[in-house]
C-alpha positions in Angstrom: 173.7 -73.4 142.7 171.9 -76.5 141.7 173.7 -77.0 138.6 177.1 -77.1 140.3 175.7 -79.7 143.2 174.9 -82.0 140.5 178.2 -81.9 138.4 179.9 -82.4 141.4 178.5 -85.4 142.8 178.2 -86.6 139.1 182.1 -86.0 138.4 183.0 -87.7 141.3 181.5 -90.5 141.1 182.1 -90.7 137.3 186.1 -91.2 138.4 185.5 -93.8 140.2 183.4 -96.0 137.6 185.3 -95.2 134.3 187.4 -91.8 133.6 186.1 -89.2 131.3 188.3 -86.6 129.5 189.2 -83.4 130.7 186.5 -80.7 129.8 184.2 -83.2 129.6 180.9 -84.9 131.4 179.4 -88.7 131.4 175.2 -88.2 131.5 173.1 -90.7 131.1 170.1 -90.4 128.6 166.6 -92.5 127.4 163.4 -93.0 128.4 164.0 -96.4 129.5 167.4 -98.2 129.2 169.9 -95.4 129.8 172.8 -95.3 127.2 175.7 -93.1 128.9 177.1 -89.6 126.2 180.3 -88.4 126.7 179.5 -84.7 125.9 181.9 -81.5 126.1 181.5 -79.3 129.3 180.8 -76.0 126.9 177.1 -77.7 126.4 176.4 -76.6 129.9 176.5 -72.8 128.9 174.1 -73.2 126.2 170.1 -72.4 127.1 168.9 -75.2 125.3 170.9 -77.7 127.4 170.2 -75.9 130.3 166.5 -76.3 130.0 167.3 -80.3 130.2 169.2 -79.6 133.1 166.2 -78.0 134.8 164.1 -81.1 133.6 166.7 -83.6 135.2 166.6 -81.7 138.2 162.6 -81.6 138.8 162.3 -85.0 137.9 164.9 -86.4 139.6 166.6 -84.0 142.2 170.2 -84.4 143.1 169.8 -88.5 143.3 170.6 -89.6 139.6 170.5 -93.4 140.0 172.9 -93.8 137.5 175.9 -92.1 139.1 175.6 -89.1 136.6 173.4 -86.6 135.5 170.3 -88.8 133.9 168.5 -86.4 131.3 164.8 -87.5 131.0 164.1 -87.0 127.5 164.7 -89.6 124.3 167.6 -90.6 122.9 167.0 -89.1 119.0 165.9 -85.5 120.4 169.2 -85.1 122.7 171.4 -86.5 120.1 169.5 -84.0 117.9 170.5 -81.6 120.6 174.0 -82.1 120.6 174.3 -82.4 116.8 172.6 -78.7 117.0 175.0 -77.6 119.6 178.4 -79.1 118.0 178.1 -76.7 114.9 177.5 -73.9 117.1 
């Protein structure tokens, strides 16, 4: 499954730059300058996020010059994402 090539690669090599905590996942997020979310792995599950996923992967396959997953979308709409999913 795509998904679970990409967390892979992207957990890895998020150990070896700066740890993250358990049940959780570094991605990388902006239009331009990428600023780097720490976000819980129960996100992943959730259609919404998923459909990001699917836009990562189309746009940038399983090379995510960042080291982690890089969401193409803008900062505000997947912080407004993630506010959405926390009270969920």
């Amino acid at each position: 499954m795509a998904i679970r090539q990409i967390l892979r690669r992207s957990l890895s090599n998020e150990r070896r730059l700066v740890e993250v905590p358990k049940g959780h996942l570094a991605v990388y997020v902006g239009e331009g300058e990428k600023k780097r979310f720490v976000i819980p792995l129960s996100y992943l599950n959730h259609h919404l996020f998923q459909e990001l996923l699917f836009h990562a992967e189309e746009e940038f396959g399983f090379h995510h010059p960042m080291g982690g997953i890089t969401i193409p979308c803008s900062e505000d709409q997947f912080i407004d994402l993630t506010s959405r999913l926390s009270r969920t």
